[in-house]
Backbone bond lengths (Angstrom), bond angles and torsions (degrees), N, CA, C in turn:
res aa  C-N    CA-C-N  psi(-1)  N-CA   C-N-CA  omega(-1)  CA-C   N-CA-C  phi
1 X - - - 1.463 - - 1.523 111.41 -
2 X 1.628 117.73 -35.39 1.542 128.22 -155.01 1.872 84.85 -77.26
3 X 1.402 101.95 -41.58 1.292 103.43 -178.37 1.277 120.57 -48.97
4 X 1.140 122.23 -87.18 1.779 143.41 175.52 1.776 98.62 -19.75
5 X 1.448 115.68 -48.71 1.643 126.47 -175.42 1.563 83.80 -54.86
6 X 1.063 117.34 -94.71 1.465 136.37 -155.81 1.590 113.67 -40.31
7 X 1.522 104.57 -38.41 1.508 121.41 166.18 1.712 112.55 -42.81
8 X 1.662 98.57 -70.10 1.630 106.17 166.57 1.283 116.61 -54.05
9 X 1.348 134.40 -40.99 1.303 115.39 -168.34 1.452 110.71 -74.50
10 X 1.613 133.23 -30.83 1.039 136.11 150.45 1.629 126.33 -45.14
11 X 1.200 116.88 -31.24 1.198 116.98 175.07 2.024 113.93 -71.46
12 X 1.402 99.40 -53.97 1.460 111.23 166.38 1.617 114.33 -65.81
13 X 1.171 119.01 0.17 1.522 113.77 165.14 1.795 119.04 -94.16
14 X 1.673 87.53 -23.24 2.048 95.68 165.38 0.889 103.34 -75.43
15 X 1.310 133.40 -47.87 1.882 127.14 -144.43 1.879 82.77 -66.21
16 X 1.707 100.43 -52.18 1.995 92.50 -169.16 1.673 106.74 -54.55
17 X 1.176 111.73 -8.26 1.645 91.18 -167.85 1.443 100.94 -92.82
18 X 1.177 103.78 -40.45 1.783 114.34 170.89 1.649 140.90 -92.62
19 X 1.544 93.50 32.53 1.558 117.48 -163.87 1.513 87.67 -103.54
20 X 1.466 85.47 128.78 1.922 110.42 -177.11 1.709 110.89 -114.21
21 X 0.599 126.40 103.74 1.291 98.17 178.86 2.162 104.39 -127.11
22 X 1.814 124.82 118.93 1.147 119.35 -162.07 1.859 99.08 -107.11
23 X 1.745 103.12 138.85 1.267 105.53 -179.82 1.832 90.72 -133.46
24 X 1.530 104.28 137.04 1.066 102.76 -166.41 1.966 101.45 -122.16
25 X 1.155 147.01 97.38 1.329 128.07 155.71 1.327 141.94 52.45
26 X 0.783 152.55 135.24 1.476 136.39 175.39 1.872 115.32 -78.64
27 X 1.459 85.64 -50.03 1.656 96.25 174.49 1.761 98.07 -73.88
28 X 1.174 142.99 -16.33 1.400 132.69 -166.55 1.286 133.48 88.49
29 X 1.640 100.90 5.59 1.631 99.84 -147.57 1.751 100.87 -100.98
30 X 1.983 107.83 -5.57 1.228 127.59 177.60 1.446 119.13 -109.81
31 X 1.648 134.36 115.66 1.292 111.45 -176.98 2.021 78.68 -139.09
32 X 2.129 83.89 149.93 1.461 91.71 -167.14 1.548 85.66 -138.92
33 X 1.216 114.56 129.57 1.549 134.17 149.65 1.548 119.06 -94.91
34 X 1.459 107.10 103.63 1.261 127.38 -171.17 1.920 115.81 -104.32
35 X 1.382 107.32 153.48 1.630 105.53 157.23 1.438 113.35 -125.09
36 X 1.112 110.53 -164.61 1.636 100.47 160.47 1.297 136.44 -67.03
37 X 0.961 106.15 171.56 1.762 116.30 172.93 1.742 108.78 61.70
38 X 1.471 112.02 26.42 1.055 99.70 -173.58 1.766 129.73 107.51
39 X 1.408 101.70 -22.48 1.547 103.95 -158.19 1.688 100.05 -82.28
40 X 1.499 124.59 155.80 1.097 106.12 -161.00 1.800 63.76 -148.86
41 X 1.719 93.77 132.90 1.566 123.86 -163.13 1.815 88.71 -92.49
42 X 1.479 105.02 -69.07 1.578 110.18 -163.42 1.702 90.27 -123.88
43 X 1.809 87.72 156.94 1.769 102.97 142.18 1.458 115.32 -161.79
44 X 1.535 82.26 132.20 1.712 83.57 -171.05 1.539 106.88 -107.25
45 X 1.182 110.27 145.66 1.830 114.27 -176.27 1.120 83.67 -115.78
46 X 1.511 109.80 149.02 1.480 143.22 156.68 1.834 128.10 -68.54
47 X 1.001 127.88 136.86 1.495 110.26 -176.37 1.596 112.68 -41.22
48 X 1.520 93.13 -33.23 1.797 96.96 -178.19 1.417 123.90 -59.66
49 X 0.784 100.58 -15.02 1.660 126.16 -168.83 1.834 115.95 -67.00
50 X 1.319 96.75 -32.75 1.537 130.13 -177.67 1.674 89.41 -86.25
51 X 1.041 147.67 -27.74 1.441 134.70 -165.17 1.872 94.99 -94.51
52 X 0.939 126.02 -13.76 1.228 111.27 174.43 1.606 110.25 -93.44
53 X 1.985 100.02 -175.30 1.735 96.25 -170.61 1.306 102.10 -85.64
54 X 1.460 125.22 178.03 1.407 113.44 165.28 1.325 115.83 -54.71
55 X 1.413 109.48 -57.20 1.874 98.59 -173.64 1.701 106.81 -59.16
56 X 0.970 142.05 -59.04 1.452 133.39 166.52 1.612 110.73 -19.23
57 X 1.109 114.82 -56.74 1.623 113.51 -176.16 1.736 97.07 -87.05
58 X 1.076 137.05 -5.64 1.396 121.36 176.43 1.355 91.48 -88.71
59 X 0.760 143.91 -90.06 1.630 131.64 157.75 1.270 136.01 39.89
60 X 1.767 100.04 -88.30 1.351 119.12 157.45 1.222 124.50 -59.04
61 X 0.949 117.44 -34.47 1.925 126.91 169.31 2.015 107.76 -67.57
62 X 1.076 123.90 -46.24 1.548 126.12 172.87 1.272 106.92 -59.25
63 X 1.606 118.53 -41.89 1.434 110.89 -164.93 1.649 108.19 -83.20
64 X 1.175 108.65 -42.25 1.130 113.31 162.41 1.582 129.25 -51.70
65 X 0.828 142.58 -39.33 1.861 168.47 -164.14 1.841 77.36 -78.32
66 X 1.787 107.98 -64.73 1.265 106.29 -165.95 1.487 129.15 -82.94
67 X 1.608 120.91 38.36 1.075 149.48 -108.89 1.349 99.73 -176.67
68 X 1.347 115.32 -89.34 1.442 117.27 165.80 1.701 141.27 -47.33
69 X 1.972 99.13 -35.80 1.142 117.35 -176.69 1.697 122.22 -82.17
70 X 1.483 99.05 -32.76 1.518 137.27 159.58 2.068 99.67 -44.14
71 X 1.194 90.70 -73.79 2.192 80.25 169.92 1.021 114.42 -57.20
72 X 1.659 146.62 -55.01 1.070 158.73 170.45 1.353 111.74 -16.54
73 X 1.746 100.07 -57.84 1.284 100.80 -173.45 1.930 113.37 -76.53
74 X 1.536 105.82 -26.14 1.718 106.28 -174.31 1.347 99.76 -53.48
75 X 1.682 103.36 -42.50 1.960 101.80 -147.75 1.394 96.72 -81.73
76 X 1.269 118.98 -16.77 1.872 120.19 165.63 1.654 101.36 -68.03
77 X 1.279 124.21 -62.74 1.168 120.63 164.98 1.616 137.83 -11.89
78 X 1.267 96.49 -77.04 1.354 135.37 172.45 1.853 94.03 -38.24
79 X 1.537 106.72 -85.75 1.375 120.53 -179.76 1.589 117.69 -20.75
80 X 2.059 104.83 -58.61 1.222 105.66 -172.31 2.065 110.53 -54.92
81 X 1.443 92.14 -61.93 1.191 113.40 177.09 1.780 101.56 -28.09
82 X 1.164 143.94 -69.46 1.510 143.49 -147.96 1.676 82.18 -93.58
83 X 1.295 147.36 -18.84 1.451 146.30 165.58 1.601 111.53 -44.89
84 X 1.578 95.26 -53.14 1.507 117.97 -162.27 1.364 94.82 -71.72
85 X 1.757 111.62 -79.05 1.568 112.93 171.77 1.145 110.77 -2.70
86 X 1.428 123.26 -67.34 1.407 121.62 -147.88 1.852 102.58 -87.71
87 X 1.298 112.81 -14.39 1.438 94.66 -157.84 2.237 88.04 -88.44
88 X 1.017 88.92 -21.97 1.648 113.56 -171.63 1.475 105.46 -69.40
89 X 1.288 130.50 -49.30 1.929 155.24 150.90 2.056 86.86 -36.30
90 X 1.075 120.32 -70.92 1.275 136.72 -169.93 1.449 107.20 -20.24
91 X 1.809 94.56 -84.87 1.175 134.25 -171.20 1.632 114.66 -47.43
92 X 1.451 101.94 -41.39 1.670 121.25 163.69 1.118 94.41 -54.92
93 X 0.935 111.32 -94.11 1.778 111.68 -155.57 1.787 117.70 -35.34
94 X 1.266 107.01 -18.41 1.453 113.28 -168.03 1.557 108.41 -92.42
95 X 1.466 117.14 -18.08 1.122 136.56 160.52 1.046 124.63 -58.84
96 X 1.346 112.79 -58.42 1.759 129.75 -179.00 1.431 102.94 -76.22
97 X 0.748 135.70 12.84 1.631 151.46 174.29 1.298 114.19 -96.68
């Protein structure tokens, strides 16, 4: 049982290390490769990107970042959550046994 727990929690500790999640702009001119907790892998600006002011593109770059990182964190979410379910489903059943 200690196993299978520890198995999942290792498994949900890769997905966070290798959780991508990309939010790109409306106009296009912002694209952000995010993980959880914030960490932001890539960002790529568009030539267009250069035609705005700095604060305009600081802007679009925060909202975006906060955009990308914002999924990052659900689909980490999500993961733990159906992790738990199951280790919790588990543990029941081993009881009623």
């Amino acid at each position: 049982m200690h196993g299978d727990i520890n198995g999942r929690i290792a498994a949900v500790q890769q997905m966070a290390a290798e959780l991508r999640a990309e939010a790109v702009s409306e106009d296009g001119s912002v694209r952000v490769v995010a993980g959880p907790g914030g960490e932001v892998k890539e960002i790529d600006l568009r030539l267009s990107a250069f035609e705005m002011s700095g604060v305009e593109l600081g802007e679009l770059t925060a909202a975006t970042v906060k955009r990308a990182t914002a999924d990052a964190d659900r689909r980490l979410s999500e993961e733990i959550r159906g992790t738990l379910s199951g280790v919790f489903a588990a543990e029941r059943e081993e009881e009623q046994r």
